[in-house]
N, C-alpha and C positions, 0 to 999 in steps of 0.2 A: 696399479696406483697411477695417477694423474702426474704432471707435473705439482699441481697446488697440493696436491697431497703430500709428495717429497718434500717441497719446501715446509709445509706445516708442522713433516717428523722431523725435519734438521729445526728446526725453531723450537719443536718442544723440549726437544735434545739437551738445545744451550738453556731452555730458562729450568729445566730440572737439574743439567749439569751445573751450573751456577749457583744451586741453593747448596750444593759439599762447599763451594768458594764463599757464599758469603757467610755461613756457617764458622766456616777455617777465620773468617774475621771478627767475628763476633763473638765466639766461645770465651775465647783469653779472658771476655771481659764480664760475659752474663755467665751464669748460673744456664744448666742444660733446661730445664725445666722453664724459669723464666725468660730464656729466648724461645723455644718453642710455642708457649703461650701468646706471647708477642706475635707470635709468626700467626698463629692459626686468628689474632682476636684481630688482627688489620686486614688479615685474610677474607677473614666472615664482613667485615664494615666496607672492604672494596668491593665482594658479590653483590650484599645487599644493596649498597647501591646502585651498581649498576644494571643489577635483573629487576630491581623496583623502576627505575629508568624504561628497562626492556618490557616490563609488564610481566616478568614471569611471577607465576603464582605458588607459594608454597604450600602444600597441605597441609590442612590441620587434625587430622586424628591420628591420636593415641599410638596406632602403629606405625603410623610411618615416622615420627619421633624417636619409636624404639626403636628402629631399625636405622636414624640416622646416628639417636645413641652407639650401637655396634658398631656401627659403621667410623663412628671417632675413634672409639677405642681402638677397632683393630687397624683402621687406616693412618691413624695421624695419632693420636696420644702414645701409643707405644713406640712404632718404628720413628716416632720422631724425635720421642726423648733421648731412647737409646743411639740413633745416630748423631744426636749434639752432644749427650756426653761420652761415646767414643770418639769424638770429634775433637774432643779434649788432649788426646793421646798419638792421635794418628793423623797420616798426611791426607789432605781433603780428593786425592788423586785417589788414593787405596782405599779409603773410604766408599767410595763412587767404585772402582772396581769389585770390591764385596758386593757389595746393592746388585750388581748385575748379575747375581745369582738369584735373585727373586722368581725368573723364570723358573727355575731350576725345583724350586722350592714349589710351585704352583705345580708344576708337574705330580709328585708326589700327593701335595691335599689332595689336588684333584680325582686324582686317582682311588684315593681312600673315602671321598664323601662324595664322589658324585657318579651316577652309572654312565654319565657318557662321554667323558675324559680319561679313557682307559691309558693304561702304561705302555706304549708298542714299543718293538724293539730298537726302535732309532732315537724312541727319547727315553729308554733304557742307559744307550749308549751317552746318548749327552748329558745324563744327572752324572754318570759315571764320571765322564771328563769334567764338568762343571768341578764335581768335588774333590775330584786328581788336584784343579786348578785353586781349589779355596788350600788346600792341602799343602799346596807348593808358597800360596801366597802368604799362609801364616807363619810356615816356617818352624825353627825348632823350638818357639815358642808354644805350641803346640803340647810339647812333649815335658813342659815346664809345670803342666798345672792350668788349673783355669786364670788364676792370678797375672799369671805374665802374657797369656792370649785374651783377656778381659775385652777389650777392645774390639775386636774383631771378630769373637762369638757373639758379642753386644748387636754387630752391624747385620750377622747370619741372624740373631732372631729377629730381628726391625723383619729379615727379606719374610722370613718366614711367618710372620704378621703381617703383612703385605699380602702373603698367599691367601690367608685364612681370607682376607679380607677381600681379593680377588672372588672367591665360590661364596661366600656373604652377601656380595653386591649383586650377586645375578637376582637376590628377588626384587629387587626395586623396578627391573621390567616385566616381571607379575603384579606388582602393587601397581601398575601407572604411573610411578613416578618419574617425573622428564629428569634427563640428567643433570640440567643446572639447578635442578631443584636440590637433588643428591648430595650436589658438590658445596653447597650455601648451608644444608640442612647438618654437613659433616660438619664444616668447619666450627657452625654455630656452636653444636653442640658439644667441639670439643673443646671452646672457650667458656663456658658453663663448667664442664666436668674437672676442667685444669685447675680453674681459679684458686680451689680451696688448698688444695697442694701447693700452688707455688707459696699462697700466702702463709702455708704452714713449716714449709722447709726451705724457702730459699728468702723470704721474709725481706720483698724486695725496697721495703724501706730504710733499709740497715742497709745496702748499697752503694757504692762511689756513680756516680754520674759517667754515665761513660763517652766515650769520647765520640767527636762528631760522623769517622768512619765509620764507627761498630750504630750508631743510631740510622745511616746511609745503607749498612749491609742486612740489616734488621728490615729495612723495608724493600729493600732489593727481595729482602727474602720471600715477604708476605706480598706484596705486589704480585712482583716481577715473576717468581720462581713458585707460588703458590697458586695467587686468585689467577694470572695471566694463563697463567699453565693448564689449570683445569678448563678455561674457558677452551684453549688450544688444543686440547685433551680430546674433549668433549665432540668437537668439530671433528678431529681428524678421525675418531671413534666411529662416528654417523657414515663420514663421506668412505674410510679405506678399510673399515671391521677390525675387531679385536687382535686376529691374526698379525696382521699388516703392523698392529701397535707394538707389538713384540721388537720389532726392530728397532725402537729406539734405544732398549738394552744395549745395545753394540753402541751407541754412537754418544752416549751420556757420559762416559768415560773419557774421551778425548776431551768432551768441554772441560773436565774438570780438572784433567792431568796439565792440559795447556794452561786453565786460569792460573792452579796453584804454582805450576811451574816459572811461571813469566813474575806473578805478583808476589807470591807469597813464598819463594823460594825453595818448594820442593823437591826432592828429589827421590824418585823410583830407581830400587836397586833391581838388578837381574834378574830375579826370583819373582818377585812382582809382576817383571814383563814376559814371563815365562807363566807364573798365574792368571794372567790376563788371558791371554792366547791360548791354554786350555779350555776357561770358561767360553771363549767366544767360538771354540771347536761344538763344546758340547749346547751352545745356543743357536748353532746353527744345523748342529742334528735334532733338536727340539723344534727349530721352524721349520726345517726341512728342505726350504730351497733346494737350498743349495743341492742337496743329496738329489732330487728329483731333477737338477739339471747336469747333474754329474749320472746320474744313471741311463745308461742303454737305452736305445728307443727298441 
């Protein structure tokens, strides 16, 4: 990887890390559903304008619609509900450290739908520690019921639709389709698929006004930590490969444990930072580096 390339992972790092922060500011006051909605519908109106700007062209047939249909559902309508409303409940730091088992999670689909993503033994070993780490992070709540872990299996299935949605998105470089297309064509259509739900259960005109930070973190969210992000994505994707993306797992975590910790007052017990440092054992037996620099020549 380049130097622009390092800088592009540490940048995509903070505006992914950032969207548990503005989230952790915004919950109090939206509905999980109605902030997410928000997020993806300013989302989809910052791409469009600026790839209609750029000239990029969306397609129009029938499949590739469906396939950005799937592609909301499994990338942004579920894992984004689910982590605004365990967002609800949990610290925006812990939050962000669950999510960095996504890898982990991808590992496994992978392995079950596709022939050439097999399970080798070093990322055997890292689902292992991965889940040692979720294990430790959730604690004896765990052992209480779904009830008292709600929260935090909430954030495990977000990763684990993230995965699906990971081995989903590989056809869109069989169809032709450019990835700023992908990322405008998701969002679009997860602000179409939300609409009727929120209008049905979070019924946002029965609403208090909410205040001028949680309206500032709302578009922090879709801005900054969404449309910015995918554009950043997208780049560092072309110029450093999918592999090299992996590495921002490790470093999304810090943005968000600093944000909440300085702003929002959080604080990580023990066992969290002892779950933390397993998963990032078993994310770096998944990428391997490190092992391939630690082993014998």
């Amino acid at each position: 990887m380049s130097g622009r390339d390092w800088s592009l992972l540490v940048l995509l790092s903070v505006l992914w890390g950032g969207s548990f922060f503005f989230v952790g500011v915004a919950r109090p006051e939206l509905p999980a559903m109605s902030l997410v909605w928000l997020r993806v519908a300013l989302a989809a109106a910052t791409l469009g304008l600026a790839f209609a700007a750029a000239g990029v062209r969306m397609p129009r047939g029938q499949a590739a619609w469906r396939a950005f249909a799937g592609m909301a559902v499994l990338n942004n309508l579920v894992p984004f509900c689910l982590i605004a409303w365990a967002q609800g409940f949990l610290a925006s730091g812990l939050a962000s450290i669950l999510n960095a088992t996504t890898p982990i999670f991808t590992v496994l689909v992978a392995h079950a739908l596709t022939p050439d993503e097999r399970l080798t033994p070093a990322k055997g070993i890292g689902v292992l520690a991965g889940f040692a780490g979720v294990a430790v992070l959730v604690g004896p709540a765990a052992l209480s019921g779904l009830g008292a872990a709600g929260p935090e299996f909430a954030i495990l299935g977000a990763c684990l639709s993230y995965a699906f949605a990971g081995i989903f998105g590989r056809r869109f470089r069989r169809m032709g389709i450019a990835p700023e297309a992908g990322a405008l064509g998701q969002v679009a259509c997860s602000t179409v698929l939300l609409l009727p739900l929120v209008l049905v259960i979070d019924q946002p005109w029965t609403l208090a006004m909410p205040a001028t930070e949680v309206w500032a973190a709302v578009l922090g969210l879709a801005v900054v930590s969404t449309a910015l992000a995918y554009v950043v994505y997208f780049r560092l994707l072309a110029s450093a490969g999918a592999t090299n993306l992996l590495l921002v797992t490790f470093l999304i975590p810090v943005t968000a444990i600093l944000l909440g910790t300085v702003f929002l007052g959080e604080v990580l017990l023990p066992r969290h930072v002892a779950g933390m440092a397993l998963i990032a054992v078993g994310l770096a037996a998944i990428d391997g580096r490190v092992m391939r620099v630690l082993r014998p020549a």
